[in-house]
N, C-alpha and C positions, 0 to 999 in steps of 0.2 A: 464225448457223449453227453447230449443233454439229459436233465433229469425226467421223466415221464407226466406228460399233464395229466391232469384230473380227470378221469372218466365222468361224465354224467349220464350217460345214456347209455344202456345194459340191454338192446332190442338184438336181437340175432346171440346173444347168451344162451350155454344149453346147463339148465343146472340137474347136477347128481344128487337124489335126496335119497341116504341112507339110513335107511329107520323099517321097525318091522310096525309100526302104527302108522298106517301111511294115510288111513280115515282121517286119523288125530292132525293133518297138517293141509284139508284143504286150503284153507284161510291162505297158506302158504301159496300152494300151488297156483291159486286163483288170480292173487297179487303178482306173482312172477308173471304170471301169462299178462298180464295187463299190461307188464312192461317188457313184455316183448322179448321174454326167456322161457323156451321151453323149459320142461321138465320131466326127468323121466326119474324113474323108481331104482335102487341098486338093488338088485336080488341078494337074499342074505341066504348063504351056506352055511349052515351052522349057527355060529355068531359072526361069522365073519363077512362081511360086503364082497361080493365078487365085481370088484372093479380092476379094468386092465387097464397102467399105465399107461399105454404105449396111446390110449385111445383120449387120454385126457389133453384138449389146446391150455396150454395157460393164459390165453386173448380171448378164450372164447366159455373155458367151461367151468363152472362154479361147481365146487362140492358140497352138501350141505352132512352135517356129520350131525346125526342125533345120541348126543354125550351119555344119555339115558343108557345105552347099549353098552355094556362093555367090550373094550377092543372091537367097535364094528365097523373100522375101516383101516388098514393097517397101506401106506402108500410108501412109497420108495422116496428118499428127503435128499436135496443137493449134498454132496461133501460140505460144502464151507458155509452156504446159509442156511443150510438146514430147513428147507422150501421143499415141500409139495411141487408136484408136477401141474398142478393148478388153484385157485382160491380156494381155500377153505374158510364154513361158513358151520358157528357151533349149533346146534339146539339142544338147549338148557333145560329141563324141568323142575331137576334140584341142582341148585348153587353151589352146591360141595366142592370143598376146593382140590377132593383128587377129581373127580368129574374136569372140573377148569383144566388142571395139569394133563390132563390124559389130553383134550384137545388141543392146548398148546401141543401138545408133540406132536399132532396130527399134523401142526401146520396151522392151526386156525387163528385167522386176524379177524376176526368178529364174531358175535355172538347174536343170538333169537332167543329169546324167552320164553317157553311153553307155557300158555295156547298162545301160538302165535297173532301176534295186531298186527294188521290192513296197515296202519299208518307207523309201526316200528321195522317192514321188509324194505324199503328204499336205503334207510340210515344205513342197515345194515351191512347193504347190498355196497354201499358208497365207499362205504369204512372200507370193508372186508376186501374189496378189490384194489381201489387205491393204495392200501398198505402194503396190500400184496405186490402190488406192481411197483413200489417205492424197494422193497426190499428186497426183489430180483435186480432193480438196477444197483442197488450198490451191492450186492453180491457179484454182477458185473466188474463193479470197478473193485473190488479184491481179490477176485479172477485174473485181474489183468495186473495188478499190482503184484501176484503171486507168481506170473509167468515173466514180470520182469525180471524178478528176486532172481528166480531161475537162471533168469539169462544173465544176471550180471557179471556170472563167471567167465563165460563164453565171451563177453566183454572185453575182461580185462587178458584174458591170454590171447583175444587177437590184438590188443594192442602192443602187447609185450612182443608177438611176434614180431608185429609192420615194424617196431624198434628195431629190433632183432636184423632183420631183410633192408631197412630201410637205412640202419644207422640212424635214428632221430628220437629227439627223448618222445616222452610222454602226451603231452599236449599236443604235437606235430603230428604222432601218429592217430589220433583219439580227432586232433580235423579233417587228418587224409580218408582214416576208416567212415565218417560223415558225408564226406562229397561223394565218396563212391556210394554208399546207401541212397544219397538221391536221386545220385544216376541210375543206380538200378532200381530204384522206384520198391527201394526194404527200408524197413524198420530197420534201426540200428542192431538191433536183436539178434535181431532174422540174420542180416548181413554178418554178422562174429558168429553167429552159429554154423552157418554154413562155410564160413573161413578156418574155424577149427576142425571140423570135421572134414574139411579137405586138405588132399596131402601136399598142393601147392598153395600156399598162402596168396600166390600171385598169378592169376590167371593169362593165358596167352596173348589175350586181346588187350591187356595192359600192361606187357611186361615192356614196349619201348617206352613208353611212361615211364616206367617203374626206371629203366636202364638212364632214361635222361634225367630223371629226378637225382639218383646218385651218383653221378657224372655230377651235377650243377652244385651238390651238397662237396662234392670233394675240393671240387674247385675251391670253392667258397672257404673252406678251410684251410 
């Protein structure tokens, strides 16, 4: 998996801007629409943003989170990177560093200034999505790195098996379990997972294989 290039150009972007002064951020709105991101407002119940996960792209929708509000937007965060279901984007009026800490929780990789500047919405925009998109992909690749961990068990007791079936040490069975993964077009993973979980180690279609393989080994001995 390669790493994610650069965004520069944010046109067909829908951005969430959760804030109950929504007067206080045309500057915002006006500059997003100029770069070719909608905008729409999150209704707040309470204190709290009524936004629905299920509705957020993370290729497509920016959150904008006004830190001002306590707890006004509270989103569902990956198990292992702890990522928002899309970009989150701060706005600040006071610097206070529980303000900061509460949108880091949010999820947030960039920050706005209140009154927002015309010429500090692009940086922001650049940062805030690029990071974002930087650290889904290696949340990815810990993801995967996690489901190998998983698998390594499933690993090593089909190879203990093919030993076991095949009469051959370690290394013999660990290249036989490889050729078949090719041929069936699996992951080595894949292929020992579904070897252990089946109650013949040696399926039909390969057992004169399997029967000449240990014929040729006995000889040989």
């Amino acid at each position: 998996m390669t790493e994610p290039r650069l965004l520069q150009n944010f046109s067909g972007g829908r951005g969430i801007v959760v804030t109950d002064r929504a007067s206080s951020l045309d500057v915002l709105t006006t500059t997003l629409d100029r770069l070719g991101v909608t905008t729409n407002p999150a209704d707040i119940v309470g204190s709290i943003a009524d936004i629905d996960p299920a509705t957020l792209q993370p290729d497509r929708s920016i959150v904008f989170i006004d830190g001002d509000i306590s707890d006004a937007a509270t989103l569902p965060l990956s198990a292992i990177g702890r990522l928002p279901p899309a970009p989150v984007i701060g706005l600040l009026g006071v610097s206070a560093p529980s303000r900061l800490k509460a949108l880091m929780r949010a999820g947030a990789t960039s920050f706005l200034r209140k009154p927002v500047h015309v010429a500090a919405v692009y940086p922001a925009l650049f940062v805030g999505i690029n990071e974002y998109r930087r650290h889904r992909y290696l949340e990815t690749l810990l993801e995967d790195q996690e489901r190998r961990r998983r698998s390594r068990r499933d690993v090593v007791k089909a190879i203990i098996r093919t030993m076991s079936e095949y009469g051959i040490d370690d290394d013999e069975a660990y290249n036989l379990l490889r050729r078949r993964s090719m041929t069936t077009r699996q992951t080595m993973e894949d292929l020992c997972k579904d070897l252990v979980r089946s109650k013949d180690l040696i399926p039909s279609s390969d057992r004169p294989e399997h029967d000449e393989f240990v014929l040729k080994k006995k000889l040989a001995d």
